[in-house]
N, C-alpha and C positions, 0 to 999 in steps of 0.2 A: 532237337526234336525230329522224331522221325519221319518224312513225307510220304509216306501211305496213309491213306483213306478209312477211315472208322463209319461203314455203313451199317453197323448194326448197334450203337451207342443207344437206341430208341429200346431195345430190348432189354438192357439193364436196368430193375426194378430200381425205380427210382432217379433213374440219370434224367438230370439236367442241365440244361446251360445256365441257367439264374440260380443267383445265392439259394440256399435253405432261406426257407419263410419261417421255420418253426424249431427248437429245440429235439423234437421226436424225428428231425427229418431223418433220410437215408444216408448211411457212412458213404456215399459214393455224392453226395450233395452237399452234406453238413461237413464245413472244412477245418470247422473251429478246434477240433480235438486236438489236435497233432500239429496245428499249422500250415504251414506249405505242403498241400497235397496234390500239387499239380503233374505227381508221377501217376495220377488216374488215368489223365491223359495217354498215355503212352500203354497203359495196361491192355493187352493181349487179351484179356478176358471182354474187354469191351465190345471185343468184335467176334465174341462167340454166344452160346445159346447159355445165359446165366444159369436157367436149373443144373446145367454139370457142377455148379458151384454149391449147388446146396442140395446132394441127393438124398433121395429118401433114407430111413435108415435102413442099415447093410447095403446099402445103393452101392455102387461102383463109384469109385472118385479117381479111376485113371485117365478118362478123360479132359477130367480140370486139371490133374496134375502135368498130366502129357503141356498143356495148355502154359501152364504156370513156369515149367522145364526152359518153354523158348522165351520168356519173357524178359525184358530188362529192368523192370523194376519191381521183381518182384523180392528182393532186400526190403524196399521202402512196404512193399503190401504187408508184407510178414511184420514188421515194424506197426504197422499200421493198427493190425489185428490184436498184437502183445499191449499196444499203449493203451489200445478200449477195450480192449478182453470181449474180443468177438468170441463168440463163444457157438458161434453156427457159422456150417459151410468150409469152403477151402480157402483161405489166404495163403498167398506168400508159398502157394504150393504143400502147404502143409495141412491137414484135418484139424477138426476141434481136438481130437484126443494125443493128436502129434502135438499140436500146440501146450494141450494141458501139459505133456509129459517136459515140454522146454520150459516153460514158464516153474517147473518143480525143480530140474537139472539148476537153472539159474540160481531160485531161491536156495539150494542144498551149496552151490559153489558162492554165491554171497556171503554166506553164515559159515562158512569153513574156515 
């Protein structure tokens, strides 16, 4: 785990240190989906201003991507996105419509 300091964790919608209370909670809270999600921890986006994760549409997404480029866990966010079909914002350094276009590549090389 790495020893730098996460001061902007309060910024991401929804981040907390206590379990989810509720099934609707926030994918960065509710850990139940996927299981061990403790590579949140370590996520780079943590300590950035979360709207670059979800801009408006035609928004620029190079600063979430620039973001997501140095990060180390960002295998497991992308993982993360594919398992719940996020379907808004950047995971994993990728768009909703990069993601749809993998999530299609997959299905066409399963069925082949």
């Amino acid at each position: 785990m790495s020893t730098f300091s996460r001061p902007h964790l309060s910024l991401v919608p929804g981040w907390s240190d206590a379990p989810a209370a509720s099934p609707a909670a926030s994918p960065w809270t509710d850990l139940s989906p996927v299981g061990d999600a403790s590579w949140r921890l370590e996520a780079l986006c943590a300590e950035t201003d979360p709207e670059a994760f979800f801009p408006e549409k035609g928004g620029s997404t190079r600063d979430a991507k620039r973001v997501c480029s140095g990060c180390t866990v960002r295998a497991e966010c992308l993982e993360f996105a594919l398992a719940n079909d996020e379907r808004f914002g950047i995971w994993g350094g990728l768009s909703e419509r990069e993601r749809r276009r993998l999530r299609l590549q997959q299905r066409t090389h399963l069925s082949a």
